[in-house]
C-alpha positions, 0 to 999 in steps of 0.5 A: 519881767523879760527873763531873755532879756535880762539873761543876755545883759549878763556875760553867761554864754550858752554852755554855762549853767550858773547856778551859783548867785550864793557863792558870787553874783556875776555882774550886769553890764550896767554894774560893769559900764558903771565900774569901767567909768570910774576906773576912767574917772581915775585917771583925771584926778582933776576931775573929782571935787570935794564934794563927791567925797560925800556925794556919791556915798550919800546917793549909796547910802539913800538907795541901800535904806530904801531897800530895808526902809530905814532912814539913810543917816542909820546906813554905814558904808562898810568894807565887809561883813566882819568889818560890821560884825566887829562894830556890832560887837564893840558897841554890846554889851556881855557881862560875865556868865551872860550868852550869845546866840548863834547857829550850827555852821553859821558863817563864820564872819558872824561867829567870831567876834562874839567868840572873841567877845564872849572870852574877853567877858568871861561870856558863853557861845550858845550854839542851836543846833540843826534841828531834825525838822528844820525848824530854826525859829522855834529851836531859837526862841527855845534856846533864848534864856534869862541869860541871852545877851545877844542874838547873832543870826541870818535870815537863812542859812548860808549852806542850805537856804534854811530861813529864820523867821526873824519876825518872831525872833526881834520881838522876843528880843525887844521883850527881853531887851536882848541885842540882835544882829543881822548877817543879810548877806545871802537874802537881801536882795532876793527876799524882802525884809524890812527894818519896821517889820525886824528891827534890830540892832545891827544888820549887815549885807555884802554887796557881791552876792545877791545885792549884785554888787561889787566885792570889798563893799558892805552895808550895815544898817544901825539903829539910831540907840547906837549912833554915838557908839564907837567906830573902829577907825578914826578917819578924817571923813566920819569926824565933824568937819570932815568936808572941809579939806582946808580945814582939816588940820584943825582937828576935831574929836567929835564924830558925826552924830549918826551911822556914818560915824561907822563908815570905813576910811575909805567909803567914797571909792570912785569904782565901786559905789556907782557899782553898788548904785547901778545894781541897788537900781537893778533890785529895785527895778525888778521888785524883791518880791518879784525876784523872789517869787521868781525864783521861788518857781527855779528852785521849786522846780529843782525839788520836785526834779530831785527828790525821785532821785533820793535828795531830800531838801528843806521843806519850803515852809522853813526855806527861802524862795532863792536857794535850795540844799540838795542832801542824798540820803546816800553818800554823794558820789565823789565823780559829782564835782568832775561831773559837773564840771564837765558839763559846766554847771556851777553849784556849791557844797557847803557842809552836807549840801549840794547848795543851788542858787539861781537868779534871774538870768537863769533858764529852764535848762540851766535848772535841767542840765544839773537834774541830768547830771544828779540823775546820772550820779544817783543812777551811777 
């Protein structure tokens, strides 16, 4: 893997230290060329068949169950993470008095549907709180009860990198037939997961972070026991029949029998699937389990940099390999963002951390340049 190479087909000049993949991927000229043809595309409607309103959905939908291994047909096209959560919650069940799981300061698109949900059906939020040694997965199963309805989680924590052994998790649920759903958004792309290891009911991804994709498109990953569930829309698209625009006035209330049932009005958008193909291409050029021990070393590094400075991070058995939380063990100092911005570094605080989130076009002196900068800070 040539790391020159792949930083200079992204648009990152010299100066600018991006260490910020969690927050939005910048786009590879590939995912860019692939967009500005579809704009072009655009302009001579003539040019779009029929047919390509299924087409291009399909060769997105065949590349994303590659990544996670499932069958294309158990793939929704999805404007959003929310848009996933909120059809993961209509098709669950929650009686009276039962609970669902979630974590402290989890992200918020997979905590409010089930807060929506658990009003409705006089249900109750179980929150886990941070625990002091990190250790989401044993402070998960020991908060899973006769009660637990539904498990609603990440694959690590948006604010620090923190994972969840989800293994263990899913086969706790399936024991206990308990529902588990799945936010991606900020693993997917950069650490393997695969749904044979973690099956699940619903899993959820965004595109725009480390999927290296455009904004305004999501996956959603259904298992086959929910496809003749409920969608949230009734498009023409995802109903029986929908393939044939002269036929379409003879309407039909059956539902394709599959995931696809699930996908938004508007799937087959011209711009950003080959976006989401040019990129899905790039992930699977560079192997997830190359990129993740890639940046496994980056953010290793940033660690053993940071800690004689007085931060202290998420020990790496109980971290993912591609983001890292910087928390001091004093008050940050408030001249920190004006600092960094000065000298171009571009990281996250999310909660009480500092959230570092290289990628592959990423340089030993982007990692330096923000180490000089905390150094700089913590000395005052």
């Amino acid at each position: 893997m040539d790391k020159a190479k792949i930083r200079s087909e992204f648009d990152i000049p010299e100066h600018i230290h991006y260490l910020n993949c969690a927050y939005m991927a910048p786009l590879h000229q590939t995912v860019m060329e692939a967009g500005f043809d579809g704009v072009r595309r655009k302009r001579r409607p003539w040019s779009v068949l029929a047919q390509d309103f299924f087409e291009d959905s399909d060769r997105t939908r065949e590349m994303f169950a590659w990544l996670i291994g499932a069958r294309p047909d158990c793939v929704s096209l999805i404007p959003s993470v929310s848009y996933g959560i909120a059809t993961a919650a209509r098709n669950l069940s929650l009686q009276a008095g039962q609970n669902i799981v979630v974590l402290a300061e989890q992200f918020p698109s997979n905590v409010y549907p089930w807060r929506s949900l658990a009003n409705q059906q006089n249900g109750k939020i179980k929150t886990v709180e941070r625990p002091a040694d990190s250790n989401w997965t044993q402070s998960i199963i020991d908060a899973i009860d006769a009660q637990t309805a539904i498990v609603a989680l990440p694959m690590c924590h948006w604010t620090d990198g923190s994972m969840v052994h989800l293994h263990q998790v899913a086969r706790l649920c399936k024991e206990n037939h308990i529902a588990l759903v799945l936010d991606l958004t900020q693993s997917l792309g950069a650490v393997p997961f695969s749904i044979e290891k973690i099956p699940c009911d619903f899993a959820v991804a965004a595109a725009y972070k480390w999927l290296l994709g455009p904004y305004s498109l999501a996956y959603m990953y259904v298992n086959p026991k929910h496809h003749l569930g409920e969608s949230l829309e009734a498009n023409w698209i995802t109903h029986e029949g929908g393939e044939n625009f002269a036929g379409l006035v003879d309407y039909r209330d059956e539902l394709v029998p599959n995931a696809h049932r699930f996908d938004v009005g508007e799937r087959s958008n011209f711009t950003l699937l080959p976006m989401a193909q040019a990129a899905l291409s790039l992930i699977r050029e560079w192997g997830v389990e190359s990129i993740a021990e890639a940046l496994g070393k980056m953010t290793h590094y940033i660690e053993q940099a940071v800690e004689p400075l007085g931060f202290t991070v998420t020990p790496q058995a109980h971290r993912g390999p591609h983001m890292i939380g910087l928390r001091s063990e004093n008050p940050i100092s408030a001249q920190l963002g004006s600092m960094l911005g000065q000298s171009n570094i571009y990281v996250s605080m999310r909660g009480t951390s500092i959230r570092v989130a290289p990628h592959l076009y990423n340089t030993r002196e982007d990692l330096d340049a923000l180490v000089r900068v905390l150094e700089s800070v913590q000395k005052g």
